[in-house]
N, C-alpha and C positions, 0 to 999 in steps of 0.2 A: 564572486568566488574565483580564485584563480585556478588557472585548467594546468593540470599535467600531463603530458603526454605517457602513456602507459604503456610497454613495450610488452611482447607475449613470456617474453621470460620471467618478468614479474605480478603476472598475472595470479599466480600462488600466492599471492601477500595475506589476501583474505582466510588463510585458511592458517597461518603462522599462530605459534603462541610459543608464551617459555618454555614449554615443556616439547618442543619440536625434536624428532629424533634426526641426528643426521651422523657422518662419520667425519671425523678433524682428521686434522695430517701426518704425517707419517712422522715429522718432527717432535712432535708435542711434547714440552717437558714433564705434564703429567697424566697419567691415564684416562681418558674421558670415562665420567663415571655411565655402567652399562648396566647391562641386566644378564647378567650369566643365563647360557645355556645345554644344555645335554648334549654333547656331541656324538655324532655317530663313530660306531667302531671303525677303525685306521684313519682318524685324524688325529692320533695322538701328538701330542705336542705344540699343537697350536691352541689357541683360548678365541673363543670365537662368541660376539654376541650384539645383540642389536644394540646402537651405540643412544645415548643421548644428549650428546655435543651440541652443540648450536652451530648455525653457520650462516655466513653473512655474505651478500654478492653485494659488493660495492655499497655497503653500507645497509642493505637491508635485510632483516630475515628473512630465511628460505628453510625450506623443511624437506628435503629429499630423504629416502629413506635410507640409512646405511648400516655396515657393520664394523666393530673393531676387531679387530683379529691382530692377536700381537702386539694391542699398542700402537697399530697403525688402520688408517682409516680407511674406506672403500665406500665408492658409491655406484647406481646403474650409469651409462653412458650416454642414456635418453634421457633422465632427470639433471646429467650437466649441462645437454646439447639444449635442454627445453630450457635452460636458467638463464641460458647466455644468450638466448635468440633476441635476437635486436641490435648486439652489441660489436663491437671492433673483434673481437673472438669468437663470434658466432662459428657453430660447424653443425653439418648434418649428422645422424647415423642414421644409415640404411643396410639392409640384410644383402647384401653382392651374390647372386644364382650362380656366377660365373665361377668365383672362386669359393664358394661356399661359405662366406666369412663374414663377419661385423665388419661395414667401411665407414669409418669416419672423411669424413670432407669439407675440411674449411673453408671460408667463404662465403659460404651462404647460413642462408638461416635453419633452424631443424624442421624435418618436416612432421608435424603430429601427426602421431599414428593410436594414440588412446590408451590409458593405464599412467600416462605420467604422472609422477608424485605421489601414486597409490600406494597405501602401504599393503605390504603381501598378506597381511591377517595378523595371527598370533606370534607367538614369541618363542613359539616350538619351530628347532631349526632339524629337520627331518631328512635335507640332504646337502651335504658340505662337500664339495669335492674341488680340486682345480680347476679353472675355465678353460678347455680345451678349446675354444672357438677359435682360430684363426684373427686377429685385427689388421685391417690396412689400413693404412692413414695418405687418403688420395693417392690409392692404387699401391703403395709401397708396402711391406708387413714390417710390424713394428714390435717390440718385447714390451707386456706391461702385464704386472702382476696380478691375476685374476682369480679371483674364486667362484662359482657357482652355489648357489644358495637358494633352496630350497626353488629351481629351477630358475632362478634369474642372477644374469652375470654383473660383478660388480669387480672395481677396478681401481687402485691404491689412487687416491688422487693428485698425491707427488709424483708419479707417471704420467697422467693426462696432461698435468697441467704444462709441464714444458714442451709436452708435443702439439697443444694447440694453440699453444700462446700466452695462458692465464696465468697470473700468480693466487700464492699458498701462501697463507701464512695460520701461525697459531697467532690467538690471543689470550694468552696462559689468565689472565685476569678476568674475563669473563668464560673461559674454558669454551672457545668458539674458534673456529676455522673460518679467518677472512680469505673469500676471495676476492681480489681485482679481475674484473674482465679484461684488464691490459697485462702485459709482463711486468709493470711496476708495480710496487708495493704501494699501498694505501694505507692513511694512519686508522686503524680501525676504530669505530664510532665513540662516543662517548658513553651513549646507553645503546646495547644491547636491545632493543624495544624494538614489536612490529612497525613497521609504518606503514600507512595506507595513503597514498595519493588520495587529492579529495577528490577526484572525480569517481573513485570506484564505490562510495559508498554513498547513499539517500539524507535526507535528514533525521531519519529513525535510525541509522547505523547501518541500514540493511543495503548487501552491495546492489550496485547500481548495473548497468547496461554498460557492458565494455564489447570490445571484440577479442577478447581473450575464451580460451577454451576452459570447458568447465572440467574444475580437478578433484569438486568436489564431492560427487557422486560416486555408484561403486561402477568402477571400472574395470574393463578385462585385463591381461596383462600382456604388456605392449606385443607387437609382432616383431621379429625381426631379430632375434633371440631362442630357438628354439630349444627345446628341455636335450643339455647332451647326453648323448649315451652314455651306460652302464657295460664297460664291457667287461667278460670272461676273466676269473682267474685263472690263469694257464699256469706260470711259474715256470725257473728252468727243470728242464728236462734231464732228470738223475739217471741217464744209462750208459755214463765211463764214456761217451764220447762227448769233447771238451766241441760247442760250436759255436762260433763268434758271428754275429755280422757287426763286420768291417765296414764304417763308414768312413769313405773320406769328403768331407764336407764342400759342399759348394760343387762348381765342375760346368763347362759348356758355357753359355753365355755367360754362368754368375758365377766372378774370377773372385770375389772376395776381400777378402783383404788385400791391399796392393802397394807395393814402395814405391814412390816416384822416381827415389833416384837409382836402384836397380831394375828397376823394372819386373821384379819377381813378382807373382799373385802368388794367393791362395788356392787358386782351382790347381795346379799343376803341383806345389807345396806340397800338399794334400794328397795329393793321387800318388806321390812319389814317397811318401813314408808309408802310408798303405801300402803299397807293392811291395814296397822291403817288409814290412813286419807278414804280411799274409806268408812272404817267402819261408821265414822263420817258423811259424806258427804252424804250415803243413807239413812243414819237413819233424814236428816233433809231433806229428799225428792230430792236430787242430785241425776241426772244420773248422772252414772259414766263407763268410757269404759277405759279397761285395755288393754293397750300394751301387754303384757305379763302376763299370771294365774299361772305359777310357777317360782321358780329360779333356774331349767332347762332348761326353755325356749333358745334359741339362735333367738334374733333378730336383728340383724344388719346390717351398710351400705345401701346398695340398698334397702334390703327386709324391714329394718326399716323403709325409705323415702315409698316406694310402701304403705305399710300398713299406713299410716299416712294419704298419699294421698287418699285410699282406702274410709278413713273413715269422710275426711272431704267435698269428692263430695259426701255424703250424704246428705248432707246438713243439719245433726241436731247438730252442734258442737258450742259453745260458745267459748270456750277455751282448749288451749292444755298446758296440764302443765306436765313439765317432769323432775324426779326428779334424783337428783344427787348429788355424795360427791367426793371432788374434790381431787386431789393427786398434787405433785411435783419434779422432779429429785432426787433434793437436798432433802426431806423430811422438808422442813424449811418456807415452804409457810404457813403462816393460815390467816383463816378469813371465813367469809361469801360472798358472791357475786349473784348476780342475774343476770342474761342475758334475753334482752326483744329486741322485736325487730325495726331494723331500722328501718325509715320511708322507701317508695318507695318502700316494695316488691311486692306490688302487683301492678299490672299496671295499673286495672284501682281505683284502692282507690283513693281516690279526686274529679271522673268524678261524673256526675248525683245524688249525695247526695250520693256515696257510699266510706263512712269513711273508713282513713285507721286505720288497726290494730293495727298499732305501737301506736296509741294513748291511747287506752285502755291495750297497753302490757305494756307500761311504767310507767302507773300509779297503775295498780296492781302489778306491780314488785317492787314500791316504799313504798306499801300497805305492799308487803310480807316482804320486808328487815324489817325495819319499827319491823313487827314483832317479827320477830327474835331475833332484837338488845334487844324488851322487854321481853323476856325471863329471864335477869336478870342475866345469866350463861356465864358471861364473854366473850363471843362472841365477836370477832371484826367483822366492816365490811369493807367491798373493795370496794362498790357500788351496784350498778346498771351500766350496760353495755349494751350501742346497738351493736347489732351484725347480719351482714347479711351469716356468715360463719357456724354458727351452726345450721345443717339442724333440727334435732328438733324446734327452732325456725322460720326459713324462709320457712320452708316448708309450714305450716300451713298459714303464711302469702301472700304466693304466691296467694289462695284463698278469700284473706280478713278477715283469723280468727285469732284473738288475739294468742298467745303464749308467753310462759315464763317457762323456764332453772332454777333450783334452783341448785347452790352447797353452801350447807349450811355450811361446814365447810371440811378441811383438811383430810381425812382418815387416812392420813400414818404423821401427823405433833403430836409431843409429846402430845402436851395439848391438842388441837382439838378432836384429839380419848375418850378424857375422856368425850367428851360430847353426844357419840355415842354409847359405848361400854356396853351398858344396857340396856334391853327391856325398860325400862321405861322411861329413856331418846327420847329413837327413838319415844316412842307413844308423849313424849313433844314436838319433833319436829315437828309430822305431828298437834299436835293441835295448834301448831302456826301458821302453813299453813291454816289448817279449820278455823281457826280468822281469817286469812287475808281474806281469801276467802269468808267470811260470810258477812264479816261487807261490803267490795268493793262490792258485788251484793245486798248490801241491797240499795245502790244508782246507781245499775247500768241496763240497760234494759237486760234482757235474754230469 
């Protein structure tokens, strides 16, 4: 008999069949067929349900458990990290104490920790809400679309996979989501079939002694992922004073976005349109609360989420508005763009007359572009974006208070800089922000 060698990422083999539930990619030309289920109140708008796609690592089934949401696919980060272990894209996830957060880490292998590839039970999905967890990817924090489901974090896997290395692909003919363990594309199988290495199973069928860990048992549900919290619907605060916090993004060490060939950041960018619009906004009787008082300040990750949350179980906040100028690899992106938040961050917005904030971020997000584009100063725009990934955004919304992401334009893009690069420019910017902001609470309650 000839030996194969058996990696622990494929030690799931034995437990594969056709009917394996997992989630395909965000691409897919056609909707992997699911099993619909009952959403809880304020996720309207999204379709959410355990998927039954196939999925293939380099040519063999695998069965992680997933969901489709949107037509687009998700899985846990332990069930990728456990799949890949052996290979050229292996990475760890472990729970970081330091920064509170999910850290991925490539390089090495995953370390089992117990519950991989277990399905969560039934088909009742009883809690849906955005992944607030914090991810770092070797120490760094990274954006990736998450949701939390019925207490475990799952994560588009057209985001993981360029950030660890792997490719995605569909294969619309067997309705399966090929991954390569490498960045290149592989022609996907010819039949869609388990394979089982001969060494893993007896001559009666029954598996054999490997050094793979056992997945097929009932198992706890991994560590290192803990159930997030539920917090408060507060909502803004309806007593005729208008109060902002003022963010200006980034500041102190973390300069942000940055042009090499002027030398402008983001931290100073930032801190300089804030000052001018706060200026505006008190002198028309606006509270106003500053993230940060100098561009020495360093606030970020965790301590930026803490302080947000800090100020909006206060209870005196209408809106959070956080300002930003956007950058790109290439230096070749521009435009304007707005981020406003998704519906359903807050869990109870919809119940007992309590409104969600996406409805009021979305429309003063449309308010501010809207703005901008009347500047007259050749500005393009990008949109408006709902986004449940941008903790500035969903943080605020976790509570029921509106929020809204400005990046007005390009920092480091040729022509975009020309429209920053001048005290007086910057004061045009924030007074097109203080229009939006006037004219929307001139019909809005606060």
């Amino acid at each position: 008999m000839r030996k194969h060698t058996l990696c622990a990422g494929l030690a799931v083999l034995a437990l594969f069949g056709t009917s394996a539930k997992a989630a395909g990619p965000a691409s897919a030309p056609a909707a992997p067929t699911s099993t619909a289920a009952t959403l809880p109140e304020g996720t309207e708008g999204l379709s959410v349900s355990q998927s039954t796609s196939r999925v293939a690592v380099d040519g063999f089934l695998v069965a992680p458990e997933g969901y489709c949401i949107n037509q687009e696919n998700y899985y846990k980060l332990r069930d990728l990290a456990f799949l890949l272990t052996g290979k050229s894209t292996a990475f760890d996830v472990v729970w970081d104490d330091e920064y509170q957060c999910i850290s991925m880490i490539t390089g090495r292998d995953y370390t089992v920790a117990g519950g991989e590839m277990a399905p969560s039970g039934g088909a009742e999905i009883y809690k849906f809400v955005p992944s607030y967890s914090e991810v770092r990817l070797n120490g760094q924090p990274v954006q990736m679309t998450g949701y939390n489901i019925n207490n475990n974090n799952y994560y588009r896997i057209r985001d993981v996979g360029p950030l660890i290395g792997f490719h995605v692909d569909w294969d619309n003919d067997n309705a399966a989501v090929i991954i390569s363990s490498t960045a290149d594309a592989i022609a996907p199988p010819a039949a869609l079939q388990p394979t089982l290495p001969e060494d893993v199973s007896g001559g009666d069928g029954a598996p054999g002694s490997t050094d793979m860990p056992d997945v097929s048992g009932s198992l706890t549900p991994a560590e290192g992922e803990p159930e997030e919290p539920v917090y408060p619907w507060i909502g803004p605060k309806i007593d005729g004073v208008l109060t902002i916090l003022l963010d200006a993004g980034h500041g102190g060490t973390d300069i942000g976005s940055y042009n090499p060939s002027t030398k402008q950041n983001e931290n100073t960018t930032n801190f300089a349109v804030a000052e001018s619009l706060k200026r505006m906004l008190e002198a028309s009787g606006v509270r106003v609360i500053m993230s940060r008082e100098s561009t020495s300040t360093t606030l970020k990750g965790a301590d930026r989420k803490e302080y947000v949350r800090n100020v909006c179980e206060q209870g005196e906040l209408d809106l959070v508005f956080s300002i930003h100028h956007n950058g790109s690899t290439a230096h070749t992106a521009h435009g304007s763009e707005v981020y406003v938040q998704a519906p359903g961050l807050s869990p109870e917005a919809g119940t007992e007359g309590k409104p969600d904030p996406s409805i009021v971020s979305s429309a003063f997000g449309n308010r501010l572009l809207s703005s901008y584009m009347n500047m007259g100063n050749g500005l393009i725009s990008r949109g408006v974006k709902e986004t449940s990934t941008l903790y500035m955004v969903y943080t605020a919304g976790d509570y029921g208070i509106p929020a809204v992401l400005s990046e007005y334009c390009f920092i480091d893009h040729t022509d975009d800089i020309k429209l920053i690069d001048e005290p007086h420019k910057l004061e045009a910017e924030a007074k097109a922000m203080y229009d939006a902001l006037m004219d929307f609470y001139a019909n809005t309650p606060y």
